[in-house]
C-alpha positions in Angstrom: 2.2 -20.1 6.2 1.4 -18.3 2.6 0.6 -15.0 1.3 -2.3 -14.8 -1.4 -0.5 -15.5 -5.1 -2.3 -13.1 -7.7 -2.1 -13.8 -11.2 -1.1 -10.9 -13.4 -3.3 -11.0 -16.6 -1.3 -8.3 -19.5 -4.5 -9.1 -22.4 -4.2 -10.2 -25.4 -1.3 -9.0 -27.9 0.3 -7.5 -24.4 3.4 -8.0 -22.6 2.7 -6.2 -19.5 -0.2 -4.9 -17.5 -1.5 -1.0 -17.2 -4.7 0.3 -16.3 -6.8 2.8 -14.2 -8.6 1.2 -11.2 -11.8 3.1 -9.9 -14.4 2.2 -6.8 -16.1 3.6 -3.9 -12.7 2.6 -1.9 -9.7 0.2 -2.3 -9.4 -3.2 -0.7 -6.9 -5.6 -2.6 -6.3 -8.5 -0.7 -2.6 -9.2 1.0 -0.7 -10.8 -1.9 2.5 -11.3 -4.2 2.9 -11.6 -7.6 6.1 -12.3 -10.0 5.6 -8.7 -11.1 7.0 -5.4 -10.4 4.1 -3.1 -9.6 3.9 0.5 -10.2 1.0 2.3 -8.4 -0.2 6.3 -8.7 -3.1 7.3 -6.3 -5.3 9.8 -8.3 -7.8 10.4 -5.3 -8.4 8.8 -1.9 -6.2 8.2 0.8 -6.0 5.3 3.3 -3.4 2.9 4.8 -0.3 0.9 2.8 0.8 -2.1 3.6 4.0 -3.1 2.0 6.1 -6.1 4.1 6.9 -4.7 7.5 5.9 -1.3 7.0 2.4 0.2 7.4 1.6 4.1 6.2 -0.5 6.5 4.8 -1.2 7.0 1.2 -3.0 10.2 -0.4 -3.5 12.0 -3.2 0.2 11.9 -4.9 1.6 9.0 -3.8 3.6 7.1 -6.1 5.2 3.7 -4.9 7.0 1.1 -7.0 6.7 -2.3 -5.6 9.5 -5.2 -6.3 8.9 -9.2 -7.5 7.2 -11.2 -4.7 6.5 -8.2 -2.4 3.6 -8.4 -0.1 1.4 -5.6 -0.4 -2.4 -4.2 0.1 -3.5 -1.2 -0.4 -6.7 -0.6 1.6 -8.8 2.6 2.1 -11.7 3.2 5.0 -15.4 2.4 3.5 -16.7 5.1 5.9 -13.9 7.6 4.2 -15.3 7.3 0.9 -16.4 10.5 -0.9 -18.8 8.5 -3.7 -18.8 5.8 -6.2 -15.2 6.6 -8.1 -13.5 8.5 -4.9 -10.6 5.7 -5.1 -8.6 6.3 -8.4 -5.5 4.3 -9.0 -3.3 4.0 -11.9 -1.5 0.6 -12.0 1.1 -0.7 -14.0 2.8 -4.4 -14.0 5.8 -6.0 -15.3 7.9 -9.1 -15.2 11.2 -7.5 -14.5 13.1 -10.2 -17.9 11.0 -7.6 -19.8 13.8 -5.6 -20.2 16.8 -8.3 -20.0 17.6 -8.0 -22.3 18.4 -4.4 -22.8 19.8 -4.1 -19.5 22.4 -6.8 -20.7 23.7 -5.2 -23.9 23.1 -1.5 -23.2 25.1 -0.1 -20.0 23.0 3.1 -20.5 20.0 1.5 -18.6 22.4 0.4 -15.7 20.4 2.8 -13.1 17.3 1.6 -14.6 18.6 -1.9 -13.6 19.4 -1.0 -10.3 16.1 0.5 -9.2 14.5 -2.3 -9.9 16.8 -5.0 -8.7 16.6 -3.0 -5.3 12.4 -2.7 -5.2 12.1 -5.8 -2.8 11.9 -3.2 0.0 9.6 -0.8 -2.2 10.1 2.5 -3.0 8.5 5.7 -2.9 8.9 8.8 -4.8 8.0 11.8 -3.3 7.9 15.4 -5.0 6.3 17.1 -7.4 7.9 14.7 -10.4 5.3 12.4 -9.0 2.4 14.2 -10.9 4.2 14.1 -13.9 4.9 10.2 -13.3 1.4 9.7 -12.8 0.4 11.5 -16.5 3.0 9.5 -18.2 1.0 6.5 -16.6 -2.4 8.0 -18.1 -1.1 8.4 -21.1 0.9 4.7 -21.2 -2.7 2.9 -20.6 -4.6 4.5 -23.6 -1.3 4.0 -25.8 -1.6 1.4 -28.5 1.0 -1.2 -29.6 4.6 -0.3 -28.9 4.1 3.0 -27.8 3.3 1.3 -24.4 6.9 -0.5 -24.1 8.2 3.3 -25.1 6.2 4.9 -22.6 7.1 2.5 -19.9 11.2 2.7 -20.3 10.8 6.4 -20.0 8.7 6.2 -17.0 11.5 4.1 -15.7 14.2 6.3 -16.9 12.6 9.1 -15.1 11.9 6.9 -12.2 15.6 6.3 -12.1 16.8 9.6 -11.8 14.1 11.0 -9.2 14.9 11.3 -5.3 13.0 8.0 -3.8 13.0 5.9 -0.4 12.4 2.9 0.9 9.0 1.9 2.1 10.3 -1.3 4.6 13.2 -2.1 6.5 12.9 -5.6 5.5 11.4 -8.5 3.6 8.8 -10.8 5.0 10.6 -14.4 4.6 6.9 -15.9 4.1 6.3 -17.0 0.5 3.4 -17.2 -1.8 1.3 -20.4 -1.5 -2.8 -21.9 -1.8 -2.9 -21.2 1.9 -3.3 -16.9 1.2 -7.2 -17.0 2.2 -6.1 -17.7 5.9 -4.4 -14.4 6.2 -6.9 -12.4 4.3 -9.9 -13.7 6.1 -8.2 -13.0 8.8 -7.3 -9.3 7.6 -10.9 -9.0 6.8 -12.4 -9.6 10.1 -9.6 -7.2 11.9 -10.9 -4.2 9.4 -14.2 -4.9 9.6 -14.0 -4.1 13.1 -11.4 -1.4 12.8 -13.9 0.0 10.5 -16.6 0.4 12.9 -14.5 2.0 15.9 -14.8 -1.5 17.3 -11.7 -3.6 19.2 -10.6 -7.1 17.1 -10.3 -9.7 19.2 -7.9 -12.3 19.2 -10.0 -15.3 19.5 -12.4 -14.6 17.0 -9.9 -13.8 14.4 -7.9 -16.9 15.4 -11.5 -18.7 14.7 -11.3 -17.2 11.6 -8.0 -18.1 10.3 -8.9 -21.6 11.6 -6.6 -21.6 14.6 -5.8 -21.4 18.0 -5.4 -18.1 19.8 -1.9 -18.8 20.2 -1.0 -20.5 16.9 -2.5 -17.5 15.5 -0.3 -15.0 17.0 2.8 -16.8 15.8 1.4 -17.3 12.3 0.3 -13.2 12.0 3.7 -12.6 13.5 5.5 -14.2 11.0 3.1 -13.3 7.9 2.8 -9.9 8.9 6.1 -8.7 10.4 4.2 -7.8 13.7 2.1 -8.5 16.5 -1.4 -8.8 16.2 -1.8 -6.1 18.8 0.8 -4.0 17.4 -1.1 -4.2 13.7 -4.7 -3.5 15.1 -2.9 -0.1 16.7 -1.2 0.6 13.5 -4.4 0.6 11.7 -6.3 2.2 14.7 -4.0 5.4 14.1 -4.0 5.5 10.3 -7.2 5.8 10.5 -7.3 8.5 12.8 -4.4 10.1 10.4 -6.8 10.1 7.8 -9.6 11.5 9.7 -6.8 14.3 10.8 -6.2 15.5 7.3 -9.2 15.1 5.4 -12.1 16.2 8.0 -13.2 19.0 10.2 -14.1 16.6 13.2 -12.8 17.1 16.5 -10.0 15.8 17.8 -12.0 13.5 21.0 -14.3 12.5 18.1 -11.7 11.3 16.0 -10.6 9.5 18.7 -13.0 7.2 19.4 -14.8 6.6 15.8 -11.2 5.3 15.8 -11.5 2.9 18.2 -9.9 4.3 21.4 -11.3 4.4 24.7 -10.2 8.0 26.1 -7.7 10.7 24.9 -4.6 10.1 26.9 -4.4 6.4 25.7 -5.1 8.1 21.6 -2.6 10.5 22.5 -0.1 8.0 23.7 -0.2 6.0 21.3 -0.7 8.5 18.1 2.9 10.2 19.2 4.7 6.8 19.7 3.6 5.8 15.8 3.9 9.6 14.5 6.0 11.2 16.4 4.0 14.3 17.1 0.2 14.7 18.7 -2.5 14.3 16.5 -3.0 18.0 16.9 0.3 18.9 15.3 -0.3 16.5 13.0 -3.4 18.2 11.7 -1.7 21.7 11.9 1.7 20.1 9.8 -1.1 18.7 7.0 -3.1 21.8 7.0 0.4 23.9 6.4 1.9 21.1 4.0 -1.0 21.2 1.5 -2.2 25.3 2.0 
């Protein structure tokens, strides 16, 4: 079973990709590409998905994302704050674009490094990740070779900051025609996440154009998880979100998330989190006063 293949386009008289991505809310599909991605959210927040590992992004977050990593980057319709709420500043690279350099000059060594070691993904966290992001603002209005400038700084940079991984591991599954089974499959399960609904197996096996239990093997192995554990995953992002970013009540949250009483959101939200969904309001409301 495949993961969607997306095709990288730099433009004309280019050798790489950069540019600002803006919309009501983010929904890329679940895919890999030959390039290295480099992604700064300017505004909105939702849920990351980057091989085994599903979290939060927000306002800040700055992620570097390795050669044939499967990613998505998804934010909550209903979350949405107006038509350019979702900001994201993107840039791509085959990683021979510096080959050479890496080959004759040792100085880029720990350039090399981070990027040989991105299958995983890796976050930067901190306040250098503002500054990362204006570097990137500046990188897609830059003309000509400024751009390749700009971008080995931005790597330099990169290079020297604290970071951590985003997975533990990388999803064997490789890229291939059949990527629309997983995505259509993806799309149903959000669509009903979405609406505070429950996903059910069988009709998002229908969808993928399989049996219930051919299904579960083939998310398992796409996905890195079960189907149930995903639909909980996403269940409490979205209640995460909710957390941070409104004034609703806790029990409200609760079930426009999709869970039937408190205990069982309660439960659940400290076995993904770690702490209640309370304290996890109170720890946001402290981190960002």
């Amino acid at each position: 079973m495949k993961i969607q293949y997306e095709t990288v386009l730099a433009g004309p008289g280019r050798s790489f990709a950069a540019y600002e991505t803006v919309g009501p809310a983010v929904d890329c599909e679940y895919h890999v590409h030959p390039e290295l991605e480099l992604v700064y959210v300017v505004s909105g927040y939702g849920s990351r998905f980057v091989n085994d590992s599903i979290a939060q992004f927000d306002v800040g977050t700055l992620n570097l994302i390795g050669t044939m990593t499967p990613h998505h980057f998804r934010s909550f319709p209903a979350d949405s704050r107006g038509p350019d709420w979702s900001r994201l500043r993107v840039i791509q690279f085959r990683p021979e674009l510096f080959s050479a350099l890496f080959e004759y000059f040792p100085e880029t060594a720990q350039i090399e490094r981070l990027l040989a070691e991105s299958g995983c993904g890796w976050e930067f966290p901190g306040e250098g990740a503002a500054k990362i992001g204006d570097r990137m603002a500046e990188l897609i209005m830059a003309p000509g070779a400024r751009r390749l400038v700009l971008l080995l700084e931005i790597l330099e940079e990169l290079s020297r900051m604290e970071h951590c991984r985003l997975s533990e591991k990388r999803l064997p599954e490789a890229a291939g025609e059949d990527g629309s089974r997983i995505n259509r499959a993806l799309r149903l399960i959000h669509s009903r996440v979405d609406r505070g609904e429950t996903p059910l197996l069988t009709e998002v096996a229908a969808a993928a154009g399989l049996s219930p239990s051919a299904f579960s093997r083939y998310f398992a192995r796409t996905a890195g998880r079960t189907f149930m554990t995903y639909v909980m995953e996403l269940r409490v992002g979205k209640a995460a979100g909710m957390l941070l970013h409104t004034r609703r009540p806790v029990a409200e949250i609760c079930f426009a998330a999709g869970f039937g009483n408190l205990s069982n959101f309660n439960r659940h939200f400290r076995r993904l989190r770690g702490i209640s969904p309370r304290e996890y309001r109170k720890h946001g409301m402290t981190e960002n006063a």
